[in-house]
TIRO-2110 file (N, C-alpha, C; in Angstrom, 1 decimal):
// TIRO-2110
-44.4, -41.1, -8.1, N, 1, A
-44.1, -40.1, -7.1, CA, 1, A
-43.4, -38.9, -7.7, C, 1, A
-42.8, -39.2, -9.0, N, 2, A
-41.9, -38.4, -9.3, CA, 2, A
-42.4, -37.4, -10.5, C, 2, A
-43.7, -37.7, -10.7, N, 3, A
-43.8, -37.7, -12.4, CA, 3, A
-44.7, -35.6, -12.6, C, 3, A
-44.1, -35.5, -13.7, N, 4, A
-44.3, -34.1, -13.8, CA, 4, A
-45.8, -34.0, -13.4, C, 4, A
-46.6, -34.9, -14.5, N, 5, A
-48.0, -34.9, -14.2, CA, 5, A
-48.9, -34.6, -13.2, C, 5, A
-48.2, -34.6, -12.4, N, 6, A
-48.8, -34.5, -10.3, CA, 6, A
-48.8, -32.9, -10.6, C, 6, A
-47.9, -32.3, -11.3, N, 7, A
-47.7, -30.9, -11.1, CA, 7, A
-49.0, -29.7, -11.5, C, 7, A
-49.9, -30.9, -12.6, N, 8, A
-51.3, -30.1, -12.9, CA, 8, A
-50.8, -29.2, -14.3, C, 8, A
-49.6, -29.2, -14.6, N, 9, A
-49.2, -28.8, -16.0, CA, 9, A
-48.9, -29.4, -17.4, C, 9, A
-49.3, -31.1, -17.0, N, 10, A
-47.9, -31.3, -18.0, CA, 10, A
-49.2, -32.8, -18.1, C, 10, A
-49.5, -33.1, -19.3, N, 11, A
-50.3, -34.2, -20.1, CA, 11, A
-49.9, -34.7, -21.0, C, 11, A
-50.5, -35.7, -21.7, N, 12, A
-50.3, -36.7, -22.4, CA, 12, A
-51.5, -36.4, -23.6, C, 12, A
-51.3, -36.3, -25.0, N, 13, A
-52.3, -36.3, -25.6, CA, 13, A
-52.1, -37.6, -26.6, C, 13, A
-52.8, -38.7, -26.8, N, 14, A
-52.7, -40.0, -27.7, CA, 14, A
-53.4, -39.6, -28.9, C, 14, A
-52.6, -40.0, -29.9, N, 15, A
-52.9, -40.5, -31.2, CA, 15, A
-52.8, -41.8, -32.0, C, 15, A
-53.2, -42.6, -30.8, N, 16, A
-53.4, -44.5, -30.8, CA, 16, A
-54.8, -44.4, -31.3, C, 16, A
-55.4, -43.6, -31.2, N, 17, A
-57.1, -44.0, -31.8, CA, 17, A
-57.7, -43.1, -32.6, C, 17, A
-57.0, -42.1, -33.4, N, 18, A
-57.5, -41.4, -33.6, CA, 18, A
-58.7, -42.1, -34.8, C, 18, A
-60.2, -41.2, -34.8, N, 19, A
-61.3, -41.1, -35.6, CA, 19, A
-61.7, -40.5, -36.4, C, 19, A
-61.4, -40.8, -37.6, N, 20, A
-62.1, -40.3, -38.8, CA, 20, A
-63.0, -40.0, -39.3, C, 20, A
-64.3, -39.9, -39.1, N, 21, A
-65.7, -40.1, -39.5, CA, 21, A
-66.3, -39.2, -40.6, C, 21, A
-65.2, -38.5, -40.9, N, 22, A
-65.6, -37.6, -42.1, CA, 22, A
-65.8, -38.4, -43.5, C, 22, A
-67.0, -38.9, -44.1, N, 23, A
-66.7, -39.9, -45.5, CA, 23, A
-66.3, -38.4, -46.4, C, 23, A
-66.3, -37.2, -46.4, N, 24, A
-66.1, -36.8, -47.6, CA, 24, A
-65.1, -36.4, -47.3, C, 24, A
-64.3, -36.0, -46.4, N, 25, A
-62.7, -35.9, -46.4, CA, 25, A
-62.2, -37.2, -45.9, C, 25, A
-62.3, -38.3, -45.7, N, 26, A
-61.3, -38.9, -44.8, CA, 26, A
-59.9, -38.7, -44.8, C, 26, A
-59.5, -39.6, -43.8, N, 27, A
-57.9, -38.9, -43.1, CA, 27, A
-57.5, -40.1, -42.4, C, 27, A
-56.4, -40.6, -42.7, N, 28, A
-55.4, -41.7, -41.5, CA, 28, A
-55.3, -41.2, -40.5, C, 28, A
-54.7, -42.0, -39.6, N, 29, A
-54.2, -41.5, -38.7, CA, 29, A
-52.9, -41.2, -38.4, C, 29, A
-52.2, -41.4, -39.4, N, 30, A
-50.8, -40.4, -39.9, CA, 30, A
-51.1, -39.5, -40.1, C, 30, A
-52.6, -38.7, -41.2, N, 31, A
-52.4, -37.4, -41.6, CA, 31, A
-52.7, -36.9, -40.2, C, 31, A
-53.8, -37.1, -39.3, N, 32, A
-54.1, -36.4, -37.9, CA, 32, A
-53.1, -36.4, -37.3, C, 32, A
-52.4, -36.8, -36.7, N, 33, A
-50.8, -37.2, -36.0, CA, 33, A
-50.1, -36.1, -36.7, C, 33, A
-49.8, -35.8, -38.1, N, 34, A
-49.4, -35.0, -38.2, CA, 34, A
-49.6, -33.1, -37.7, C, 34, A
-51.0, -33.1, -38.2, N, 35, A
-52.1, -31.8, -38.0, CA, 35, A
-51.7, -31.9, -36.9, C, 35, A
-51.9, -32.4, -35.6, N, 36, A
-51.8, -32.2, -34.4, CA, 36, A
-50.3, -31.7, -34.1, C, 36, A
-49.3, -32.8, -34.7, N, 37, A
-48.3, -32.1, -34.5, CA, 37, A
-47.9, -30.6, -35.2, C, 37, A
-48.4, -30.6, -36.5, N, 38, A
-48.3, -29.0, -36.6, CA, 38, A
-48.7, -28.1, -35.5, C, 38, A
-50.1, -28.4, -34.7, N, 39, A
-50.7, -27.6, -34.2, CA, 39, A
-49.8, -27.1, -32.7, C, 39, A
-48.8, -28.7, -32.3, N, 40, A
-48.5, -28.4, -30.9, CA, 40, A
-47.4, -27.9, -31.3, C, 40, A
-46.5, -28.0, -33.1, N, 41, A
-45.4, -26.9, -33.1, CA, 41, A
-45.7, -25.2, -32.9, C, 41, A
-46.9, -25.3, -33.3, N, 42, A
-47.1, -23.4, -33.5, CA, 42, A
-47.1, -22.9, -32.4, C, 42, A
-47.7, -23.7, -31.5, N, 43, A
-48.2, -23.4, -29.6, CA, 43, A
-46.5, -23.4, -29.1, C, 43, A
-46.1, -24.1, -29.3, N, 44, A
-44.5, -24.2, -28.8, CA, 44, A
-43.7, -22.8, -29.6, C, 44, A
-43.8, -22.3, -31.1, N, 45, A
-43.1, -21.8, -30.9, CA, 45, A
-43.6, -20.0, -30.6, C, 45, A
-44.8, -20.0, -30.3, N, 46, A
-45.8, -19.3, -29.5, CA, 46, A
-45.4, -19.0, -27.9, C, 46, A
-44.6, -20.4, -27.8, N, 47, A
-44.1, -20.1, -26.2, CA, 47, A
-45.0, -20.3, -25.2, C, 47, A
-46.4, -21.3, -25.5, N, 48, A
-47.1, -21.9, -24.9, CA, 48, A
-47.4, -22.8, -24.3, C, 48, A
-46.0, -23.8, -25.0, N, 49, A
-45.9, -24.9, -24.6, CA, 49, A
-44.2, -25.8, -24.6, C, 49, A
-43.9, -26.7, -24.0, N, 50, A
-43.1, -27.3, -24.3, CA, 50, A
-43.7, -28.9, -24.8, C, 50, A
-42.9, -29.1, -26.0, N, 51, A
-43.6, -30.7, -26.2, CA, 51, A
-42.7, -32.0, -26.7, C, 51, A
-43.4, -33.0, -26.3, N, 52, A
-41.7, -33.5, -26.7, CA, 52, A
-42.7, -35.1, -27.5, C, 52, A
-42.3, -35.6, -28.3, N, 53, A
-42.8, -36.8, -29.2, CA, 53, A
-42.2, -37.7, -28.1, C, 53, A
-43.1, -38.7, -27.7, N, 54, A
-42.6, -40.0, -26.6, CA, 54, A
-42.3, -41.2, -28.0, C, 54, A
-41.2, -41.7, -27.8, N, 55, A
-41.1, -43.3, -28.5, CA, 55, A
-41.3, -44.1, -28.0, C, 55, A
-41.9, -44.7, -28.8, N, 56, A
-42.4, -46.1, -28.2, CA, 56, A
-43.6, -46.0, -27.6, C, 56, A
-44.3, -44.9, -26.9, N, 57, A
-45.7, -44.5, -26.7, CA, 57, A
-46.5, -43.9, -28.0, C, 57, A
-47.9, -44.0, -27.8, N, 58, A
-48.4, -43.5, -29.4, CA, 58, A
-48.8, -41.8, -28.6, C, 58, A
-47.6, -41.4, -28.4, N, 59, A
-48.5, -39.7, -27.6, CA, 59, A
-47.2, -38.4, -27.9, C, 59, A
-48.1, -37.7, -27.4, N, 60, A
-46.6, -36.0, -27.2, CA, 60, A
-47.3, -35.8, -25.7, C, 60, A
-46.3, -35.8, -25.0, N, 61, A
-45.8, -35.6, -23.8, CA, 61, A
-45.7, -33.8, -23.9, C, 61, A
-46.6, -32.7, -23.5, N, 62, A
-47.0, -31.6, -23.3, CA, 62, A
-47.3, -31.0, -22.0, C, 62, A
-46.1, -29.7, -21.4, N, 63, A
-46.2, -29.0, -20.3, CA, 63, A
-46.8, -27.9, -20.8, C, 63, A
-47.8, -27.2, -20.1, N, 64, A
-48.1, -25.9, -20.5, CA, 64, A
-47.2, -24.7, -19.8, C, 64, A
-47.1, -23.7, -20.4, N, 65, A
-45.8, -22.7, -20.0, CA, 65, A
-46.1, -21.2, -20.2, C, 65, A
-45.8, -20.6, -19.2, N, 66, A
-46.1, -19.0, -19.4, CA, 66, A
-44.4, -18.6, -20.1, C, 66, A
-44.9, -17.1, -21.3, N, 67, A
-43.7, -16.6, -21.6, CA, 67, A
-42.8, -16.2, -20.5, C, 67, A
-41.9, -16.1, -20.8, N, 68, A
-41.1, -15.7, -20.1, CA, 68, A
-41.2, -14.3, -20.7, C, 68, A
-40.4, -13.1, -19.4, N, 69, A
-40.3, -11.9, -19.9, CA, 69, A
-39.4, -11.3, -21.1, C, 69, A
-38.5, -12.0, -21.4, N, 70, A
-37.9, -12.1, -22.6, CA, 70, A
-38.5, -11.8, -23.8, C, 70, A
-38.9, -13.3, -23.5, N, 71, A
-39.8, -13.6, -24.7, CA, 71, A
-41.2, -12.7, -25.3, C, 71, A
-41.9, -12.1, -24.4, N, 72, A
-42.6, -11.2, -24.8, CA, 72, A
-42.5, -10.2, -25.4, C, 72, A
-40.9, -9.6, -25.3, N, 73, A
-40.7, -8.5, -25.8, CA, 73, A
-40.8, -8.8, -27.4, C, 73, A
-40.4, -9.9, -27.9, N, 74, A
-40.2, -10.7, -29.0, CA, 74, A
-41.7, -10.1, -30.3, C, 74, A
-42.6, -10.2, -29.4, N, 75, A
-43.6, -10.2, -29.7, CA, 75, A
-44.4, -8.8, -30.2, C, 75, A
-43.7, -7.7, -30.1, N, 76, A
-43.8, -6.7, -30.3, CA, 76, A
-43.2, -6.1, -31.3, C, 76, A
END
């Protein structure tokens, strides 16, 4: 009842399964876990997102977020 999720902003992206299928690059699923996390720090420090690493779940816990007006000036 309580959970941000309901709000339509805020998901769960898992890295419990990630798939490799590339034979001429392959990749663990440590290096993807990583890449993704690179990906969701740029978006965050972009101001796109807030994201937080869950323990003990294989996921990042992600709200999406408009800049604030501050913040845009930033950007100029």
């Amino acid at each position: 009842d309580s959970s941000v999720h309901q709000l339509a902003t805020t998901f769960d992206i898992s890295y419990a399964s990630f798939i490799a299928d590339n034979s001429d690059n392959p990749r663990s699923v440590d290096d993807l876990k990583g890449i993704l996390g690179e990906v969701l720090k740029a978006m965050r420090e972009e101001g796109k997102l807030w994201v937080k690493y869950e323990r003990g779940q294989p996921c990042f816990h992600i709200t999406a977020r408009k800049k604030q007006p501050h913040e845009a000036s930033k950007d100029n």
